[in-house]
SETI-820150 format. One line per 5 residues: number of its first residue (from 1); their letters; for each residue z negated, y negated, x negated of C-alpha. Coordinates in steps of 0.1 Angstrom, whole numbers, plus 5000, padded with zeros to 4 digits. Each point is the difference from the previous one (the first is absolute). Example, Ala and Ser with C-alpha at 12.3 -4.5 7.8 and 13.67 -1.06 7.14 Angstrom:
REM SETI-820150
1 = as = 4922:5045:4877 | 5007:4966:4986 .
//
This chain:
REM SETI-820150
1 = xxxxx = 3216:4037:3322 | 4990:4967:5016 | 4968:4997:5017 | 4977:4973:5011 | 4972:4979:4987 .
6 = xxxxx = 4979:5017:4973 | 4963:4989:4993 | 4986:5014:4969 | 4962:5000:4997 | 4989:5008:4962 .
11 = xxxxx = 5036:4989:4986 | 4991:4996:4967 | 4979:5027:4993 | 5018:5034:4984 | 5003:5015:5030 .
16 = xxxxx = 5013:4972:5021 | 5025:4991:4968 | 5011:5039:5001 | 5009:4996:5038 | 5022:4972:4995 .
21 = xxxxx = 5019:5020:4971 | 5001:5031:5022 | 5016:4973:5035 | 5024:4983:4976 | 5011:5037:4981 .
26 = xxxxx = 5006:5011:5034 | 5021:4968:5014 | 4975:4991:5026 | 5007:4966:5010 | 4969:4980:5018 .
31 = xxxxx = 5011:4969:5017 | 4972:4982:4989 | 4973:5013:4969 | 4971:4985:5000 | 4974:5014:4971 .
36 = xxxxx = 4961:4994:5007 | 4969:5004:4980 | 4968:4989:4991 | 4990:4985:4963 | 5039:4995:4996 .
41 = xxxxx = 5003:4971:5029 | 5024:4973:4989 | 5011:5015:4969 | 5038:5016:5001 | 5010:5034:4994 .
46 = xxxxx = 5032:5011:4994 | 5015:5032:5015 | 5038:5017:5002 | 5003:4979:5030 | 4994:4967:4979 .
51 = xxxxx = 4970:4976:4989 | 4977:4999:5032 | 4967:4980:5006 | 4967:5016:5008 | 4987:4991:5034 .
56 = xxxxx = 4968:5006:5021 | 5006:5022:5026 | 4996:4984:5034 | 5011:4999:5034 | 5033:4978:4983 .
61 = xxxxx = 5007:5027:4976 | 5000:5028:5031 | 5027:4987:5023 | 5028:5016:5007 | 4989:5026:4974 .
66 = xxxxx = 5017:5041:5005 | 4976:5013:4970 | 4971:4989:4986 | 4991:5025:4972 | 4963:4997:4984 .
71 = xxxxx = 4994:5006:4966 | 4970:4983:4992 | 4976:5030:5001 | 4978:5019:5025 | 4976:4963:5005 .
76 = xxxxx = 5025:4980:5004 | 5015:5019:5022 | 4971:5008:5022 | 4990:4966:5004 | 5038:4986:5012 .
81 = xxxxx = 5016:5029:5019 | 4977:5003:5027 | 5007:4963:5010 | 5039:5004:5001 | 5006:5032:5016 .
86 = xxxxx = 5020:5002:5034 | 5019:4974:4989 | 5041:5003:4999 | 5000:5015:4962 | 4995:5027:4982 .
91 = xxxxx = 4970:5005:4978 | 5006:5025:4968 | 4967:4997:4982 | 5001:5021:4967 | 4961:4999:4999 .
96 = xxxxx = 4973:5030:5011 | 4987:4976:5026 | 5012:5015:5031 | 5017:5034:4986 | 4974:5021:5017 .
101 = xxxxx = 4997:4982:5037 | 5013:5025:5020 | 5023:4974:5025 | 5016:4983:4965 | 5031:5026:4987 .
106 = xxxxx = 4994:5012:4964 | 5040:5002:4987 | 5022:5010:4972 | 5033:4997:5026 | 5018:5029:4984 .
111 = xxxxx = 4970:5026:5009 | 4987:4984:5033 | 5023:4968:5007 | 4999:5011:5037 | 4967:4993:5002 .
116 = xxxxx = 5004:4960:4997 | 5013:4997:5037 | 4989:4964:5009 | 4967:4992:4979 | 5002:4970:4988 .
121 = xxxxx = 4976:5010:4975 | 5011:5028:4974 | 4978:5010:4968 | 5013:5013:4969 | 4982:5031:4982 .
126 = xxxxx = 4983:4997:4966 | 5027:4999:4969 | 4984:5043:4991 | 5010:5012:5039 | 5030:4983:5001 .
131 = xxxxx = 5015:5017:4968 | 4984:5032:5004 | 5015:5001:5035 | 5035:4992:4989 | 4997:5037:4982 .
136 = xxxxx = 4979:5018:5025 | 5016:4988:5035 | 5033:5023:4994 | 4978:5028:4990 | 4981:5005:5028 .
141 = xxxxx = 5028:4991:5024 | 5017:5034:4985 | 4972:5019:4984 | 4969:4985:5022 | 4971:4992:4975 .
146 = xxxxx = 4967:5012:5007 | 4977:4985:4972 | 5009:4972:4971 | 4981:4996:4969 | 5007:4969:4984 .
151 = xxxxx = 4996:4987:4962 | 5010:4963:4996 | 5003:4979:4973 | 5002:4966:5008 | 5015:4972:4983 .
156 = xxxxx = 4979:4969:4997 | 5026:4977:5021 | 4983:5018:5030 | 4967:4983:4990 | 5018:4964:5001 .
161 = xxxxx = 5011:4976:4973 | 4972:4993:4986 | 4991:5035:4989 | 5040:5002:4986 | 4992:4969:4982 .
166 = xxxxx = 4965:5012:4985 | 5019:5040:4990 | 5028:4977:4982 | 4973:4979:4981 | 4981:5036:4992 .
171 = xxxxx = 5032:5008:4984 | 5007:4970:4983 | 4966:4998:4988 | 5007:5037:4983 | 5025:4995:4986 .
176 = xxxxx = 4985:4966:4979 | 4965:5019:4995 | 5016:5037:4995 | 4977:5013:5023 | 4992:5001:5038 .
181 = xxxxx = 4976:4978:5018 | 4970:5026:5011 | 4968:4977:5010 | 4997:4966:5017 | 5035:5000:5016 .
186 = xxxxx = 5015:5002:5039 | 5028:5008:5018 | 5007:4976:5025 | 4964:5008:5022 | 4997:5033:4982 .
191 = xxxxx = 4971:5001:4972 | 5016:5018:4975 | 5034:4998:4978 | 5034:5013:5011 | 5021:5004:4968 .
196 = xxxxx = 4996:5031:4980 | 4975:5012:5031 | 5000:5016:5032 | 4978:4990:5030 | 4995:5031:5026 .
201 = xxxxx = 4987:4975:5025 | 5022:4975:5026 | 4981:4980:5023 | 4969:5006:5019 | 4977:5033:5004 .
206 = xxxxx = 4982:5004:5035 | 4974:5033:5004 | 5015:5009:5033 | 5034:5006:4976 | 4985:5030:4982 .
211 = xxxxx = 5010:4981:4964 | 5033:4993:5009 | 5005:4963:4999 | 5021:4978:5021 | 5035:5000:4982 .
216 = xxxxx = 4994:5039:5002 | 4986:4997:5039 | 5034:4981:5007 | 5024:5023:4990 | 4984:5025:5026 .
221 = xxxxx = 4994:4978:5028 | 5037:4985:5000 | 5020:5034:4991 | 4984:5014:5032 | 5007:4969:5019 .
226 = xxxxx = 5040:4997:4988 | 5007:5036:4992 | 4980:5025:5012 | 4990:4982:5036 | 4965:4986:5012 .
231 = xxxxx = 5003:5026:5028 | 5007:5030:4978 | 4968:5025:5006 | 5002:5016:4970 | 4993:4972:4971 .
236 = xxxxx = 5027:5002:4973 | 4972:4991:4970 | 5013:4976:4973 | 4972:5005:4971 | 5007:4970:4973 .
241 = xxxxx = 4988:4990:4967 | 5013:4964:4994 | 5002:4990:4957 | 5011:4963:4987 | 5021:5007:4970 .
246 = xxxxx = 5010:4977:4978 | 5034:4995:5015 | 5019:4970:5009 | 5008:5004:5038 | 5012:5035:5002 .
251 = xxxxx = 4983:5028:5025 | 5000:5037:4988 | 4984:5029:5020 | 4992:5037:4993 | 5008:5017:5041 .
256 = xxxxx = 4986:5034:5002 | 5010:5009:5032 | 4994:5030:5025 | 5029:5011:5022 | 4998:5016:5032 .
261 = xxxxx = 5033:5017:4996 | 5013:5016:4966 | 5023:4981:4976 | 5013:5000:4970 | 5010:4972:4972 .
266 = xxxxx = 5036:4998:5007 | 4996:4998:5038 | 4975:4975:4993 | 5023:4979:4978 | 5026:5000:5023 .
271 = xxxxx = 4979:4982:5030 | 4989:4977:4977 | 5037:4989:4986 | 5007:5000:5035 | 4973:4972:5009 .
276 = xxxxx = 5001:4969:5004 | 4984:4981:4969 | 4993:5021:4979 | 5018:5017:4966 | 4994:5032:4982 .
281 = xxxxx = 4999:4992:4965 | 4986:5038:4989 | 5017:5012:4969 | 4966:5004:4981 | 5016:5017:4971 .
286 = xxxxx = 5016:4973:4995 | 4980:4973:5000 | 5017:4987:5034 | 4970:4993:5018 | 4987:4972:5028 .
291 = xxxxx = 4980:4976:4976 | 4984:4968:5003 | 5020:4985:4978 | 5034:5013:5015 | 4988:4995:5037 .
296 = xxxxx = 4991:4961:5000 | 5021:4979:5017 | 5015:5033:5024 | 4999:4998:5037 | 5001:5044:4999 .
301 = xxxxx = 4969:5015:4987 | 5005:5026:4977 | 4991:5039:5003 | 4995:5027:4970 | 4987:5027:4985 .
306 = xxxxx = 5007:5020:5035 | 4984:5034:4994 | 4975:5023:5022 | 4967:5016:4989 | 5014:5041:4996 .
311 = xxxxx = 4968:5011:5019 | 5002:4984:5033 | 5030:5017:5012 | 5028:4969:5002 | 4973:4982:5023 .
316 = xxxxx = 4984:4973:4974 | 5022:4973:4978 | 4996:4980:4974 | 5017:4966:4995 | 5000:4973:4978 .
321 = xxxxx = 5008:4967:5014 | 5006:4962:4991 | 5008:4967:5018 | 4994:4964:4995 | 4972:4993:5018 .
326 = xxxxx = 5013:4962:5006 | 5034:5009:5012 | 4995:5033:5017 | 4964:4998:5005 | 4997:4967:5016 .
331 = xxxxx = 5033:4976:5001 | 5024:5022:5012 | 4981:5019:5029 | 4996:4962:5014 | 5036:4992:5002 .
336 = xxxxx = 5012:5035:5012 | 4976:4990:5033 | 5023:4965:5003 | 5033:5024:4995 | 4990:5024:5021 .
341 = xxxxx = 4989:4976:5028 | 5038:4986:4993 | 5010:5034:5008 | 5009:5009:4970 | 4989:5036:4998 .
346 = xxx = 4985:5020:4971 | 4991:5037:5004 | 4993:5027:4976 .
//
């Protein structure tokens, strides 16, 4: 699919490197590329469209652009996108900087595409909502969904590179020493080792939150805003405990999940084979199951161990979920906005 100029800000970062694998795996063509960035200026970086410099990001770098995605985090993009909106392109900023601005469209295009119309600014939900989504979007389009309770365990490539460089020195260092690193040791702004470890704690904690912190705030605030609707009177409540794991890039979630109409586990496997992006992988006795390991690299998330608690009447289910929180949880969403903009249409 051809499509005009593309500006990337924060190419050469994970994310921004993931979105240009996701535009090339997907035969997007840009007629021009142009990769920005900050401490990389000047240097080269080389992509599946070819070795490309590293350039400020200026008025130059902006005209004629279609899309200009931001991937340089919620400062970055706080600081620049207010001084290029209403301009002929379209912003796709990954960050949380605008997600909860009530005029800016919060999208994952194959649960609320419609809602882009014009804006020329569209945020992307946090890397947690947008895989949990995938799974719960098709349910409560059949089943409607009245409550979610939500276990994650979160892989430390949502926490940037620096903490997936410090969890693979923790395990090198193990393996040398025979033993994990307990005292004196981070992970990436986090105070306390990764490997062998797990933190029960993601971002910031605010009193008005009640103890739940921010990573666990988001996945409430932006379910309601994509799935459940700002304007729904009755609050569909999204209760989240948020773990780092010592995983590579890989998202998994315990869904416990309270239905307003009955189901059952095969009518409930059904609607999710029949979704867009996602695949049941639940033969437990087996072993076949939706791993980390087995779930990297995958554009679908994964869904298993469908069952229902026996005392609630077919009106609560469990699920087991995985997805790759760079692909899935981040890359992907972004150029699904482009492709559906293109009119290339995605519905579950």
């Amino acid at each position: 699919m051809n499509l005009g100029k593309v500006v990337l800000v924060g190419g050469t970062g994970m994310v921004g490197r993931e979105i240009l694998e996701v535009m090339k795996k997907h035969d997007l063509k840009p007629s021009k590329l142009i990769i920005t960035g900050l401490r990389t200026i000047g240097t080269n970086s080389i992509t599946p469209y070819g070795e490309l410099p590293v350039v400020a990001l200026d008025e130059n770098t902006l005209i004629d652009a279609q899309f200009v995605f931001f991937a340089a985090g919620a400062s970055v993009s706080r600081e620049l996108i207010p001084k290029l909106r209403g301009r002929d392109f379209r912003i796709i900023d990954l960050s949380s900087a605008f997600r909860y601005k009530t005029d800016v469209p919060l999208i994952i295009p194959s649960i609320n595409g419609d809602a882009i119309g014009q804006a020329d600014l569209i945020s992307c939900p946090n890397c947690t909502t947008s895989i949990a989504l995938m799974a719960l979007a098709p349910i409560h389009k059949n089943c409607g969904i009245t409550r979610v309770n939500l276990v994650s365990y979160q892989a430390a490539s949502g926490a940037g590179k620096d903490a997936l460089d410090d969890l693979e020195n923790q395990i090198e260092a193990w393996s040398l020493n025979g033993f994990p690193i307990v005292d004196d040791c981070h992970t990436g702004n986090v105070p306390l080792p990764l490997a062998g470890n797990l933190i029960p704690r993601i971002d910031v904690l605010d009193p008005i939150w009640c103890g739940f912190t921010k990573e666990e705030m988001k996945t409430q605030w932006e379910s309601q805003k994509i799935l459940f609707g700002l304007n729904n009177k009755e609050k569909v409540f999204v209760n989240s405990t948020c773990v780092r794991v010592p995983i590579r890039r890989c998202h998994s979630m315990v869904l416990t999940i309270e239905l307003e109409h009955t189901s059952n586990s095969l009518e409930i496997e059904n609607i999710l084979n029949n979704a867009f992006g996602v695949t049941v992988i639940d033969d437990a006795q087996n072993w076949s199951l939706p791993i980390p390991l087995k779930m990297e690299g995958k554009e679908e998330i994964g869904v298993g161990r469908i069952r229902f608690s026996p005392d609630k009447n077919g009106k609560e289910l469990i699920l087991w979920i995985c997805g790759d929180q760079l692909l899935r949880g981040a890359a992907l969403t972004a150029v699904e906005i482009v492709e559906f903009i293109l009119d290339k249409k995605i519905s579950y």
